[in-house]
NUZARO-398204 format. One record per residue (C-alpha): residue number from 1; residue in one letter; y, x, z. Coordinates in steps of 0.5 Angstrom, whole numbers. Layout:
BEGIN
nr->NUM | rest->A | y->Y | x->X | z->Z
...
This chain:
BEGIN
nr->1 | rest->X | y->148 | x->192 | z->397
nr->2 | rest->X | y->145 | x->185 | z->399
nr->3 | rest->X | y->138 | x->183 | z->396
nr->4 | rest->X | y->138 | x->178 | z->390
nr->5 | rest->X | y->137 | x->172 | z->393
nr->6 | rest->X | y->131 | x->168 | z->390
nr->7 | rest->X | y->130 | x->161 | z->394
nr->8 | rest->X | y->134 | x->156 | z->391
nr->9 | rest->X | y->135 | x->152 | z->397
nr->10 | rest->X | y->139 | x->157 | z->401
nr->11 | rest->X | y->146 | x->158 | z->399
nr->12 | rest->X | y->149 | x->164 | z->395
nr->13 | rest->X | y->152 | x->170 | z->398
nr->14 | rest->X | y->159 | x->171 | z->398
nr->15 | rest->X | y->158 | x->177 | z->393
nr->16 | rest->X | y->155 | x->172 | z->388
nr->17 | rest->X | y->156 | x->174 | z->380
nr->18 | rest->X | y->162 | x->169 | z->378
nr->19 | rest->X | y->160 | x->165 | z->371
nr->20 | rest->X | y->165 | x->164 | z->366
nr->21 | rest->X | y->163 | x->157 | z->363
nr->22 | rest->X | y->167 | x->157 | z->358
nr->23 | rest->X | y->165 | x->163 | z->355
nr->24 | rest->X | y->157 | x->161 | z->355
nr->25 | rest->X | y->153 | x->161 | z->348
nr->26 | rest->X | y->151 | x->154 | z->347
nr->27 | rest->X | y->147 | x->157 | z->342
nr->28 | rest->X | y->143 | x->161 | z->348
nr->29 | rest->X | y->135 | x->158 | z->349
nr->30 | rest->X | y->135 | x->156 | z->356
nr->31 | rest->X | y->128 | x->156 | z->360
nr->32 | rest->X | y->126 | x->149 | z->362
nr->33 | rest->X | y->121 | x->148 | z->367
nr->34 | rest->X | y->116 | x->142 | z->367
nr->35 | rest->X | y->116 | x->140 | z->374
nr->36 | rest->X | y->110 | x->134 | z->373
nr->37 | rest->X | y->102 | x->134 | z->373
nr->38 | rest->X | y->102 | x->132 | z->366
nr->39 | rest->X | y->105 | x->133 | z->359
nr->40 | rest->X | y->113 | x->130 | z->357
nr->41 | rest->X | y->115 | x->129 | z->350
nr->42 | rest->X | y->122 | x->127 | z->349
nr->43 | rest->X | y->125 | x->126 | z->342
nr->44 | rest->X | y->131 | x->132 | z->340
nr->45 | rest->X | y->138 | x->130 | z->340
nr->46 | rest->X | y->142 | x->136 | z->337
nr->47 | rest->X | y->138 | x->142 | z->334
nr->48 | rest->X | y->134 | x->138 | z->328
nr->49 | rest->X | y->129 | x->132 | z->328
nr->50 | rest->X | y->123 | x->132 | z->332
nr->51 | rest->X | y->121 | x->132 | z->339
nr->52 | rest->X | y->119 | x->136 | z->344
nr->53 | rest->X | y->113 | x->137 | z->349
nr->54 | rest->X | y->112 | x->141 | z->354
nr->55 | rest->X | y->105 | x->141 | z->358
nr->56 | rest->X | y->102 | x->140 | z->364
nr->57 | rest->X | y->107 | x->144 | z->369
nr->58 | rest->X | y->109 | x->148 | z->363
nr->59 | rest->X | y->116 | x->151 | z->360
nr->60 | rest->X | y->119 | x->150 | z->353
nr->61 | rest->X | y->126 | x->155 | z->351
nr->62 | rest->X | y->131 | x->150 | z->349
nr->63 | rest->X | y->139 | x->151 | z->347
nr->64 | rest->X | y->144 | x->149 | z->352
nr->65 | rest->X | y->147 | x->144 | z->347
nr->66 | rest->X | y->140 | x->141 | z->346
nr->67 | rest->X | y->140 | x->140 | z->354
nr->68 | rest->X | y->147 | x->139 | z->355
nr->69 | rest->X | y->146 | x->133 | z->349
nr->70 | rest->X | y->140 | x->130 | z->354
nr->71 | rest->X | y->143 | x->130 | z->359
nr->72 | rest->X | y->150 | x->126 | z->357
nr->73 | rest->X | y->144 | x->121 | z->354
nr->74 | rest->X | y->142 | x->120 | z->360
nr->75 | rest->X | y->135 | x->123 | z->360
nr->76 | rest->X | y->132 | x->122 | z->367
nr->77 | rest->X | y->127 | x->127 | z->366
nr->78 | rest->X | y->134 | x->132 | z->366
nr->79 | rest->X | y->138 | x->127 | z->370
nr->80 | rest->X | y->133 | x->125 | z->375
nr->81 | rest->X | y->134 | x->120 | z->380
nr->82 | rest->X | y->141 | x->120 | z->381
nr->83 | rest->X | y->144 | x->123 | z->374
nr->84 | rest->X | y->146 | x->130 | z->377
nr->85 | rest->X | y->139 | x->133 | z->376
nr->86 | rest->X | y->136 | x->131 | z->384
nr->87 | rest->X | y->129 | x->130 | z->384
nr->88 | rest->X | y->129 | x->131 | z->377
nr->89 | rest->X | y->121 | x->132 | z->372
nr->90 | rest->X | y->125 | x->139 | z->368
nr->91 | rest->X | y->128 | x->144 | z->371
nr->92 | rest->X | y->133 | x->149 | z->367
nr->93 | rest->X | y->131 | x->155 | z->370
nr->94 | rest->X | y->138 | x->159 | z->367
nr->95 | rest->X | y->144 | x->159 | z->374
nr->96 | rest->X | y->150 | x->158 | z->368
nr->97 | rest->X | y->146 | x->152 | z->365
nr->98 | rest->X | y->145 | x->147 | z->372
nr->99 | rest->X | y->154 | x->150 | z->373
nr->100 | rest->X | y->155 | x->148 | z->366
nr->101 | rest->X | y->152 | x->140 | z->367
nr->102 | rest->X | y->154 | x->139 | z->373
nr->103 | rest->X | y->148 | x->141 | z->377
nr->104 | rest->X | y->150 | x->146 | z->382
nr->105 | rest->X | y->156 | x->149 | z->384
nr->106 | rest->X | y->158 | x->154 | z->389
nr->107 | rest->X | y->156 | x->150 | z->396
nr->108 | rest->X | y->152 | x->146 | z->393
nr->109 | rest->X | y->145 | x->146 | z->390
nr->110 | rest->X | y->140 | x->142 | z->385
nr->111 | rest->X | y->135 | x->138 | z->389
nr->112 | rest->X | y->128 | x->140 | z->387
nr->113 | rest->X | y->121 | x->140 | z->388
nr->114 | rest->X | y->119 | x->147 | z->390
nr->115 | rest->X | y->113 | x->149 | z->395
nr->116 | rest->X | y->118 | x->151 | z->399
nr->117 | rest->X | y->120 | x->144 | z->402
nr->118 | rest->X | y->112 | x->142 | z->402
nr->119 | rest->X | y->111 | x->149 | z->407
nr->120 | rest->X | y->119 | x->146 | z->410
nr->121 | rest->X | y->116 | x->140 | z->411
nr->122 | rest->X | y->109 | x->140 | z->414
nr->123 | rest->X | y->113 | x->145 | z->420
nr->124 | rest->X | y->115 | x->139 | z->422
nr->125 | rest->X | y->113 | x->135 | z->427
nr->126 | rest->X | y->110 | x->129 | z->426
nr->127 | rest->X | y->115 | x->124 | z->426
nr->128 | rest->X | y->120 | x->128 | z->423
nr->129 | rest->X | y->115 | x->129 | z->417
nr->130 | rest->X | y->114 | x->122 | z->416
nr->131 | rest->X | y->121 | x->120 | z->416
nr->132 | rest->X | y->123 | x->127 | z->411
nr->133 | rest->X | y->117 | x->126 | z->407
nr->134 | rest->X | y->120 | x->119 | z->404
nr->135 | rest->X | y->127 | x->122 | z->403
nr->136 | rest->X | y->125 | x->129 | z->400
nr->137 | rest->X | y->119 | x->126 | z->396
nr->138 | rest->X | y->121 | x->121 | z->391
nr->139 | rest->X | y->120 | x->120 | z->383
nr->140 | rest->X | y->112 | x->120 | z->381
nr->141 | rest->X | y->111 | x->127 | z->379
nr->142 | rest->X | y->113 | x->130 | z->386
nr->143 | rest->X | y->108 | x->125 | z->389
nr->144 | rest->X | y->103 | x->129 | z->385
nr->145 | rest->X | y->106 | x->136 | z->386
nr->146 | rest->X | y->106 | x->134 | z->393
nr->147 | rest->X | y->99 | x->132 | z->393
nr->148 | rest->X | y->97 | x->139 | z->388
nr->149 | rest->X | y->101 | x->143 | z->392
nr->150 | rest->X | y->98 | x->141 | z->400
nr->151 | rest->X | y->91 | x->143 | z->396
nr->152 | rest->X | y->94 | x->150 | z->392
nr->153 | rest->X | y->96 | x->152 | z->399
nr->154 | rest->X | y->90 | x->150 | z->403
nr->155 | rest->X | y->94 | x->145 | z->409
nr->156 | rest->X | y->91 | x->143 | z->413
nr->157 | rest->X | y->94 | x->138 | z->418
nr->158 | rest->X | y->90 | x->131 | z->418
nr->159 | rest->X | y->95 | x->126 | z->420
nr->160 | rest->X | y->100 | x->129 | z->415
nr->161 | rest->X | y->95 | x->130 | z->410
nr->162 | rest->X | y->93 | x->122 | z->411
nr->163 | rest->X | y->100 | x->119 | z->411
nr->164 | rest->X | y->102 | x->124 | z->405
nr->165 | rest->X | y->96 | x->121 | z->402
nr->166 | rest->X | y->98 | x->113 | z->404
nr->167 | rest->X | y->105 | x->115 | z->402
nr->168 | rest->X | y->103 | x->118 | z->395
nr->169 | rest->X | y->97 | x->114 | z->393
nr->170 | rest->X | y->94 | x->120 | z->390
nr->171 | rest->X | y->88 | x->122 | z->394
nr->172 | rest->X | y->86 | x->129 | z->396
């Protein structure tokens, strides 16, 4: 049997479990995952009145219909920069749920912020690195993580940490 595959950047195995979306439990909590360095709040639209904080790099369990509901109104913190969940601020951690929105499908995964793609590209060469930081690293929060990642992980290689530094506006 094939290990469980984990990263969210490689595709599935071909022995991957089939999800049946018209089954799902809407009801269902889901975990969202706040990717940014700071805390977001955004007002409930379908389970009751109020609304919902999540903490500096925090999470927050929601029902799909209450995620479902954000994103078809368009809250970029779910929808991110291009309305199918790329470079977006909340993560939903639940395979089903990216499926169910539209997020993901078999081939394709959702675009997002990860240690990974900062170990991906400080590999690069240098040229290279600059022109992927600026497609790779876009909204505010992944600037951010960009610079708090490169110091959790303990890079260090100047001339990338320079331009990542000039290119985010954060300082080391």
């Amino acid at each position: 049997m094939a290990a469980k595959n984990t990263n969210a950047e490689k595709a599935e195995t071909p022995n991957a479990k089939k999800i049946d979306l018209d089954s799902l439990n809407l009801d269902a909590k889901v975990t969202i995952k706040n990717l940014a360095g700071w805390k977001v709040t955004f007002a409930r639209i379908h389970d009751g009145v109020g609304d919902i904080v999540i903490e500096k790099n925090g999470q927050q369990r929601l029902s799909r219909n209450e995620v479902q509901a954000q994103i078809n109104g368009g809250n970029r913190l779910f929808c991110g920069t291009d309305g199918q969940g790329s470079h977006a601020t909340l993560y939903i951690e639940d395979e089903a749920t990216r499926r169910l929105v539209g997020f993901e499908d078999e081939e394709n995964k959702q675009v997002i912020f990860s240690e990974d793609v900062v170990k991906k590209l400080f590999a690069l060469k240098d040229a290279e690195f600059e022109r992927q930081l600026a497609q790779q690293i876009v909204t505010r929060a992944e600037k951010y993580a960009l610079i708090e990642t490169i110091k959790k992980l303990g890079l260090n290689d100047y001339r990338k940490i320079v331009f990542a530094t000039n290119y985010t506006g954060y300082k080391i």
